[in-house]
Backbone as CSV, one residue per row, in Angstrom:
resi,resn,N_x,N_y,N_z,CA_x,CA_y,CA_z,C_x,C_y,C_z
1,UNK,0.847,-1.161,0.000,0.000,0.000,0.000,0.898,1.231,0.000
2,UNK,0.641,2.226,-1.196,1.233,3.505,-0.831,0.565,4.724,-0.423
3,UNK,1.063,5.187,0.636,0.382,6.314,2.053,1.009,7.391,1.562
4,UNK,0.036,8.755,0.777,0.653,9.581,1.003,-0.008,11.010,2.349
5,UNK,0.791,11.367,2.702,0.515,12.574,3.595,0.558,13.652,3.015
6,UNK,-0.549,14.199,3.775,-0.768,15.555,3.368,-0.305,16.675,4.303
7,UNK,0.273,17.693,4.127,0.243,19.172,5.566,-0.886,19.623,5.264
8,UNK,-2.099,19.462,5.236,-3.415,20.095,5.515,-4.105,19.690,6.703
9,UNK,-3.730,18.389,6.980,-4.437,17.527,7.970,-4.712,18.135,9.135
10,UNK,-6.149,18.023,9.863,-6.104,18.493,10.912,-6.372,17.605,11.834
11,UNK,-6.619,16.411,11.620,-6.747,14.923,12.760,-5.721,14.769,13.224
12,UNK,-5.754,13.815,14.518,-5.100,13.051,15.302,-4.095,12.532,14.885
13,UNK,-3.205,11.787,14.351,-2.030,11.041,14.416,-2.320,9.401,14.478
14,UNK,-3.594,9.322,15.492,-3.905,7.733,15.949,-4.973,7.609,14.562
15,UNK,-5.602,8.267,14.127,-6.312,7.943,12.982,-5.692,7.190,11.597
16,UNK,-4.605,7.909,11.432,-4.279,6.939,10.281,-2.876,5.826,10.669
17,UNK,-2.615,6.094,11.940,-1.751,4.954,12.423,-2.733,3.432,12.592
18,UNK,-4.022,3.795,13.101,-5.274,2.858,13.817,-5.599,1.780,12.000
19,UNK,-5.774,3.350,11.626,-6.491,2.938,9.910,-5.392,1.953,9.020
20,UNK,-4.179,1.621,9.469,-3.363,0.864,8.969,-2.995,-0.040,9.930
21,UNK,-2.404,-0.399,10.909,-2.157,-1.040,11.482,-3.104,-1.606,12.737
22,UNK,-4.382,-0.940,12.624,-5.625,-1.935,13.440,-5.260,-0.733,14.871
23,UNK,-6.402,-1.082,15.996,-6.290,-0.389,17.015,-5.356,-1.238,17.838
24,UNK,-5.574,-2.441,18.205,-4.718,-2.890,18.782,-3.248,-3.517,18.285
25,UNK,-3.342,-2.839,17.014,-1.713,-2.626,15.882,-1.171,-4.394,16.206
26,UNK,-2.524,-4.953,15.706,-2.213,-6.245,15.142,-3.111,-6.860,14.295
27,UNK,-3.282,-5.978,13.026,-4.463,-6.250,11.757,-3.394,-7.711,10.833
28,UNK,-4.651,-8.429,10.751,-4.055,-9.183,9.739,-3.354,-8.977,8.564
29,UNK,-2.222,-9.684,8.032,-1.644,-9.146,6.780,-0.858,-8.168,7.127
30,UNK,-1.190,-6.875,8.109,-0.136,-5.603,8.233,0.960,-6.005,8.687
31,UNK,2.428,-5.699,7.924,3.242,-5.468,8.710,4.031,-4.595,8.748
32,UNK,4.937,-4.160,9.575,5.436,-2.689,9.574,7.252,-2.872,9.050
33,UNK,7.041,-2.394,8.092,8.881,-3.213,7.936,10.047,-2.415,8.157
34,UNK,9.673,-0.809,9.062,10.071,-0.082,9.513,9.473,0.761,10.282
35,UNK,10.687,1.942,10.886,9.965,2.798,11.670,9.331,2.585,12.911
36,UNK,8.549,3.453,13.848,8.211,3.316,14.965,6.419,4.076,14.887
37,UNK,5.287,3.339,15.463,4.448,4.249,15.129,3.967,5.012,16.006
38,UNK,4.609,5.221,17.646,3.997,5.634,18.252,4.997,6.936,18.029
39,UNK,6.081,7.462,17.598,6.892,8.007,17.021,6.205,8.657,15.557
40,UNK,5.970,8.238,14.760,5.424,9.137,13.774,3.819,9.516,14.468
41,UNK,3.153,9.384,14.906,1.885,9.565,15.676,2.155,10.637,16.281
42,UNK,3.607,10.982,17.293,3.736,12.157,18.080,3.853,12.908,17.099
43,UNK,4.565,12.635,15.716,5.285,13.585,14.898,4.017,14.137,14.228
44,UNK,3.008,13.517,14.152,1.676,13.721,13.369,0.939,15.396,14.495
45,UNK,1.114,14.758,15.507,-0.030,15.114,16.872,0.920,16.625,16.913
46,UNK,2.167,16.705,16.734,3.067,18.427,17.182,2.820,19.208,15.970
């Protein structure tokens, strides 16, 4: 899947972390083959 971001956004951070990797960030099939998401989430949320 390719994610692009926008700087318009005015949501949360947990919205499109949740929307990919499930709430309890263990959706079937997802896996994360980098990075940290509670780390891009802060970076989303400042």
């Amino acid at each position: 899947m390719i994610v692009k971001f926008h700087a318009r956004g005015a949501g949360r951070g947990s919205g499109p972390v949740d929307y990919l990797l499930g709430k309890d960030r263990a959706r079937d099939g997802a896996t994360l083959d980098r990075g940290d998401p509670d780390a891009i989430q802060d970076l989303i949320d400042s």
